[in-house]
N, C-alpha and C positions, 0 to 999 in steps of 0.2 A: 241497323246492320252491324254484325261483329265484323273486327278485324281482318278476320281470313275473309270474311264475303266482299269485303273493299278489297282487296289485295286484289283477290281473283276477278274482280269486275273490272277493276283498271289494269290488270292484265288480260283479260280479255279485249279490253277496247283498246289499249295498246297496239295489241296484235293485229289488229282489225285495221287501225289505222298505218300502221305500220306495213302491211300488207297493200291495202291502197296504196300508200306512198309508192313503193314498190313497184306496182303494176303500173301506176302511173309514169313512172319514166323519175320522177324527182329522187329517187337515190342510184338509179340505175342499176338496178334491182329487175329479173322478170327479162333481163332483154330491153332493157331501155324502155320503154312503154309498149309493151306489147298488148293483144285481144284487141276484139273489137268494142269494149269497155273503155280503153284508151282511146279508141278509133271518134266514139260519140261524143265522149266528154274533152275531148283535145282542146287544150286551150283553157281550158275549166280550173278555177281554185276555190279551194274549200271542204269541210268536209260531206256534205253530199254528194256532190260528182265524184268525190272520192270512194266514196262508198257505193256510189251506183255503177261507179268502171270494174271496182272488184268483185263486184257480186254478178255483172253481168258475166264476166272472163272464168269466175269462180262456177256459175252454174250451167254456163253451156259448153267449158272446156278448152273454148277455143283459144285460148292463152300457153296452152298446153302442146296444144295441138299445134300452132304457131311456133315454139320451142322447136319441135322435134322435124317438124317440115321446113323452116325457115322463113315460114308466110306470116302473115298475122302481124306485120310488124315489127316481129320478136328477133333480137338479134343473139346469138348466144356466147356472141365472141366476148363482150364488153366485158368488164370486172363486176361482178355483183359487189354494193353497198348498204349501209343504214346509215342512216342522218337522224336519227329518233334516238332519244337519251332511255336511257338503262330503266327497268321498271321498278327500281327499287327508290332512286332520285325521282323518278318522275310520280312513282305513287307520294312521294316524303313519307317513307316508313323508315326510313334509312335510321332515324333514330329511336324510334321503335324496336328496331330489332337488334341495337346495339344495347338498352337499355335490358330487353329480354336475355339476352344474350349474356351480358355479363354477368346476368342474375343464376344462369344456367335451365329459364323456365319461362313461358309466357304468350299468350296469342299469335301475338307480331314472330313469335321463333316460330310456332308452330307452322305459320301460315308461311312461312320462306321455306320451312323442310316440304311439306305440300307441295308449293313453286317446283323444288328441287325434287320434286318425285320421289319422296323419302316417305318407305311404306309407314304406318302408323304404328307397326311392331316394333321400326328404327326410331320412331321420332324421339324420344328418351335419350338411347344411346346417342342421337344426334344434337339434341342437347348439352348434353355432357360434352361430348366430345370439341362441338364448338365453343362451350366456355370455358374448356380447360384451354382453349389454342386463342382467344380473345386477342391477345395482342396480335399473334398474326393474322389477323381477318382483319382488325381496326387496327391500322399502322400507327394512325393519327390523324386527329380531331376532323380535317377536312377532306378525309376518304371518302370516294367517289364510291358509287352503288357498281359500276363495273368492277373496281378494283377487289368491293367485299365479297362479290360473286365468283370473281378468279380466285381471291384467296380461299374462300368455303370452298371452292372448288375442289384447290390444292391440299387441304385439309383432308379432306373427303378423301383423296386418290390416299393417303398415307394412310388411313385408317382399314384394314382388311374387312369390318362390315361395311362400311360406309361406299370404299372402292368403287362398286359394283352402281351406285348412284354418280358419281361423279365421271363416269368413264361410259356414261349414256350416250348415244347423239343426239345432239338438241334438236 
């Protein structure tokens, strides 16, 4: 498997798990633990119950539906959270795309403009643009994967091709 197919796999199961978490009540995420997915597995740790609360809540809506009624469990007052680290730490690409990066060219770049919804017309200019701004993306040596994503972010928002990517909703 290339680079960008890891990237995307562990952000996909990120998500996934992430999402669990979420609906599970453990970030307070969803309403605290709402659906009836929350409802079967309460009490449950791991990631199967994890997986089997969000796909229940995910396929018959009722998580949703809960939300908007107030039933289900679902509270909607609470603060929404994540407790799940950043997928660029969590993948360790982190130095991968630092490496790419200051190269101004390479898989691991590719597969973060991809992440960042960057058409393949931009990838290039996105390239460029990020390894001319290096040092503002990589402050130093123990930069966090949240930090390089706000700074690429901020990058992005100054750049008028780029803008239009960074000023997406996530």
């Amino acid at each position: 498997m290339n680079i960008k197919g890891l990237l995307l796999s562990l952000l996909c199961a990120t998500s996934v798990a992430a999402t669990a978490a979420e609906e599970s009540g453990d970030t307070g995420g969803g309403g605290g633990g709402c659906g009836w997915g929350n409802m079967v597995w309460e009490g449950k740790r791991g990631l199967p119950p994890y997986l089997l609360a969000s796909t229940t809540n995910a396929t018959s809506g009722n998580a949703t539906f809960g939300m908007t009624s107030g039933t289900n469990g679902c509270d909607t007052t609470k603060r929404i959270g994540y407790g799940g680290k950043s997928w660029l730490g969590l993948a360790g690409m982190i130095d991968s795309i630092a490496e790419d990066m200051a190269q101004g060219q390479g898989e691991a770049l590719d597969a973060y403009a991809t992440l960042l919804g960057v058409e393949q017309a931009d990838r290039a200019h996105f390239a460029k643009v990020t390894h001319d701004n290096f040092e503002r993306i990589f402050t130093r040596q123990d930069v966090t994967g949240e930090e390089v994503v706000a700074a690429t972010l901020q990058v992005m928002r100054q750049d008028p091709r780029l803008a239009r990517y960074a000023n997406q909703p996530a």
